[in-house]
C-alpha positions as CSV (number, residue, x, y, z in Angstrom):
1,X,5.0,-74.2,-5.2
2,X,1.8,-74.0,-2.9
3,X,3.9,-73.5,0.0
4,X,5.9,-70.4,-1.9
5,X,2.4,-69.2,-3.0
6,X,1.3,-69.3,1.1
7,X,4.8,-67.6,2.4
8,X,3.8,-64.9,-0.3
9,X,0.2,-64.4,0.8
10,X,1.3,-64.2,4.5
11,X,4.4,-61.6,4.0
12,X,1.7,-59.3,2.1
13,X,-0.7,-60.0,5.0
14,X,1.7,-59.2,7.5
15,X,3.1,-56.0,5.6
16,X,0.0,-54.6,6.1
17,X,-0.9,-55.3,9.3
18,X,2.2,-54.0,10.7
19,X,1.9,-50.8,8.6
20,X,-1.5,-50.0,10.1
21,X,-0.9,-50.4,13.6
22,X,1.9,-48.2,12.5
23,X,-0.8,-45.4,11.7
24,X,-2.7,-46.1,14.8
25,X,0.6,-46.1,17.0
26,X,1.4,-42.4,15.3
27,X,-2.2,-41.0,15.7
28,X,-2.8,-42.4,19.2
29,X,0.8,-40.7,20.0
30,X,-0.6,-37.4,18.4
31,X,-3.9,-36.9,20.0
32,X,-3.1,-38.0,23.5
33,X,0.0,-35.3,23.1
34,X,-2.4,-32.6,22.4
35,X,-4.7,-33.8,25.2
36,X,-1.7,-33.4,27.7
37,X,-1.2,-29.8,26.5
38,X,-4.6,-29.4,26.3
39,X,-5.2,-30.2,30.0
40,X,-2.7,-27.9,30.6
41,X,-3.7,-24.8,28.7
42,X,-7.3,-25.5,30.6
43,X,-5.8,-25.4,33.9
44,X,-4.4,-22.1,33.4
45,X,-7.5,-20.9,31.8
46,X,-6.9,-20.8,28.6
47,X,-10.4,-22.0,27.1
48,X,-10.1,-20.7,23.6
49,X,-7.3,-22.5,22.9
50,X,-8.1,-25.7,24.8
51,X,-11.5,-26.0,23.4
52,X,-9.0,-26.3,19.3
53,X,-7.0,-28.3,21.2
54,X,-9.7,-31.1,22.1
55,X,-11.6,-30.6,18.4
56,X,-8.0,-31.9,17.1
57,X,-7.8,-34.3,19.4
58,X,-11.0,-35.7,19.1
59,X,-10.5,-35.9,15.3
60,X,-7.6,-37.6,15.4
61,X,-9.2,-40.1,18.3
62,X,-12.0,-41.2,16.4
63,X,-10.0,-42.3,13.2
64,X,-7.5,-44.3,15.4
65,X,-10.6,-45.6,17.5
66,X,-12.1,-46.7,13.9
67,X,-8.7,-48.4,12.6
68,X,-8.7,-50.6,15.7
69,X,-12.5,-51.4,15.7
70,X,-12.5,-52.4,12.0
71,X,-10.2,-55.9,13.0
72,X,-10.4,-56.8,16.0
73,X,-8.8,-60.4,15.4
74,X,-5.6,-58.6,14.4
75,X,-4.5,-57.9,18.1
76,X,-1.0,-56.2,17.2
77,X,-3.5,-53.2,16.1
78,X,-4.6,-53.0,20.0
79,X,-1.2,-53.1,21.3
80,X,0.0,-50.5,19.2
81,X,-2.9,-48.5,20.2
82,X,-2.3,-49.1,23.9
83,X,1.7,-48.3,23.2
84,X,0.5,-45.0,21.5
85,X,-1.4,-44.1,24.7
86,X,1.5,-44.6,26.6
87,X,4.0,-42.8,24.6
88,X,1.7,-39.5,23.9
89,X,1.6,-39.3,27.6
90,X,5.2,-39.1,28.2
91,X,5.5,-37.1,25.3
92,X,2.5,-34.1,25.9
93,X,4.6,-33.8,29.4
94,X,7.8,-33.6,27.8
95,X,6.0,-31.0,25.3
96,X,4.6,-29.0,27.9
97,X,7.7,-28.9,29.9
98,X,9.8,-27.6,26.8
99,X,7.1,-24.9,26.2
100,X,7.4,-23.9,29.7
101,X,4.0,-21.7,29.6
102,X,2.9,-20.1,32.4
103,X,4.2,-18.5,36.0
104,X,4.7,-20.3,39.0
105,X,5.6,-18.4,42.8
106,X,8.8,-19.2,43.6
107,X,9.3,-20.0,47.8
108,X,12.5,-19.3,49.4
109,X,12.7,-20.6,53.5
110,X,15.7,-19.3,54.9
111,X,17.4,-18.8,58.9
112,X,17.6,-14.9,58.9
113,X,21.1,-15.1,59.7
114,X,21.8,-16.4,56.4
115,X,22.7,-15.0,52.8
116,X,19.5,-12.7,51.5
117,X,19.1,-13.5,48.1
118,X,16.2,-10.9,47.4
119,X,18.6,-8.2,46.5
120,X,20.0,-10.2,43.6
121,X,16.5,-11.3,42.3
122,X,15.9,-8.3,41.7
123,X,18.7,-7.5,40.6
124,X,18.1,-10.0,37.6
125,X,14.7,-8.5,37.3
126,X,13.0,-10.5,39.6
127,X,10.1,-8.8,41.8
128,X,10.8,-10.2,45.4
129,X,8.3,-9.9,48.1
130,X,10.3,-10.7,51.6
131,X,8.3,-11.5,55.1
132,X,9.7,-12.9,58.1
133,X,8.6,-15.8,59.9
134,X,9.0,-18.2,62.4
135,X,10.4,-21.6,61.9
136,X,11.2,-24.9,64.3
137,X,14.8,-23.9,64.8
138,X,14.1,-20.3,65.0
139,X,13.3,-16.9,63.1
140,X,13.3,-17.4,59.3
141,X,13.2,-14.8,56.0
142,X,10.8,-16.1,53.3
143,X,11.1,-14.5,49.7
144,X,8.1,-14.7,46.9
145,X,8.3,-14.4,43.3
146,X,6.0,-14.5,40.5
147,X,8.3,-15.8,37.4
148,X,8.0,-17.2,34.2
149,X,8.2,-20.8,34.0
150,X,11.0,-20.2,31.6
151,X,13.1,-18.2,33.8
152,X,12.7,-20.4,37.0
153,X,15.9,-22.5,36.3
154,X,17.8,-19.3,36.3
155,X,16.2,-17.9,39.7
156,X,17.0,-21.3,41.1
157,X,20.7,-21.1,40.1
158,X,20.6,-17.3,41.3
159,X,19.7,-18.5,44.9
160,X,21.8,-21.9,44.7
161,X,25.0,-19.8,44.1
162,X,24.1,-17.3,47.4
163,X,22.6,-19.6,49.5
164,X,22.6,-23.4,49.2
165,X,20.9,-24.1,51.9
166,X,18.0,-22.6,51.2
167,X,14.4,-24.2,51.1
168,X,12.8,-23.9,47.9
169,X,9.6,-24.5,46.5
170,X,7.6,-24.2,43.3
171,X,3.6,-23.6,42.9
172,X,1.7,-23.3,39.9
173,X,-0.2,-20.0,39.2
174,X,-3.5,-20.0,37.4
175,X,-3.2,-16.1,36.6
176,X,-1.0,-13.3,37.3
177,X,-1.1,-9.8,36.5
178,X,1.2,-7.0,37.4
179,X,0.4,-3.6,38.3
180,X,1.3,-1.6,35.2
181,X,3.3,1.7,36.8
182,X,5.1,-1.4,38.3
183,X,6.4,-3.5,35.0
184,X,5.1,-1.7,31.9
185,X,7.4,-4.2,29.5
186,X,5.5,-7.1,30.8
187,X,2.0,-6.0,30.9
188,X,1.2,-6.1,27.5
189,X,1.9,-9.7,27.1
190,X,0.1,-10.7,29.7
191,X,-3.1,-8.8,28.4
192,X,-2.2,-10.8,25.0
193,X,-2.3,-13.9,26.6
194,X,-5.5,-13.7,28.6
195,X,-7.7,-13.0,25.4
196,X,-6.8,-16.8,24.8
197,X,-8.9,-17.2,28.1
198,X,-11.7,-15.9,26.9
């Protein structure tokens, strides 16, 4: 009898340990999602909206930070807070990715005798700036772009279909702003989104 009454303490013991560092896996996994955007929105200068960002994420921080603090002889609490940290980092980037916010110049190295690929970037709406240059095994044609993260898998497969061997390259872009006369659909946008800078 005094061994069912022990089994029954320790199942109800256990039931809610296990549901707490439940909680503190979930928040931990919240607010270090939200400070991997909100790194991200700061980088591109979006201070408005990374200064929310890290008043959530702060929150949410301190609450988990108090559920682990509270027991510290119950260390499945710690390890779920370590395996929260872990998974809101993989997560924020796989967040951040999916929103795909931002521009980024698009490089394209290529021998001058080879397939230009500026004409059909533009023809998909791209702007294209084209220099030439010099490379180690001779003259080469280098195209720029400006383009929304969200379009850059279908410039990529634009230049993969015309010329495979191209170089390509990828940079992030703080800010970008076009000349108005130049693309009048995209301007207002843009002017949205840098009041979020502010």
């Amino acid at each position: 009898m005094l061994t069912n009454i022990d089994l029954s303490v320790f199942s109800s013991f256990d039931t809610s340990v296990l549901f707490s560092a439940f909680i503190i896996f979930l928040l931990r996994v919240t607010d270090v999602t939200i400070g991997t955007l909100r790194i991200g929105m700061l980088v591109r200068g979006y201070r408005l909206l990374a200064g929310s960002l890290g008043f959530i994420e702060s929150l949410i921080w301190l609450v988990s930070v108090a559920q682990v603090l509270s027991s510290l002889d119950e260390p499945i609490k710690a390890v779920a807070y370590c395996a929260g940290f872990a998974t809101g980092t993989m997560l924020g980037v796989t967040v951040e990715r999916w929103l795909a916010m931002g521009k980024s110049v698009m490089q394209v190295i290529a021998p001058v005798n080879s397939p230009q690929v500026a004409p059909a970037l533009r023809e998909a709406g791209f702007v294209v700036t084209v220099v030439n240059a010099e490379g180690r095994d001779g003259n080469v044609r280098i195209a720029y772009s400006v383009i929304s993260k969200k379009r850059q898998s279908q410039a990529l497969d634009i230049v993969s279909k015309l010329n495979p061997g191209a170089f390509i390259t990828f940079e992030e872009v703080r800010t970008a702003e076009r000349y108005p006369a130049l693309a009048p659909q995209t301007h207002r946008p843009i002017h949205r989104m840098n009041l979020l800078r502010r």
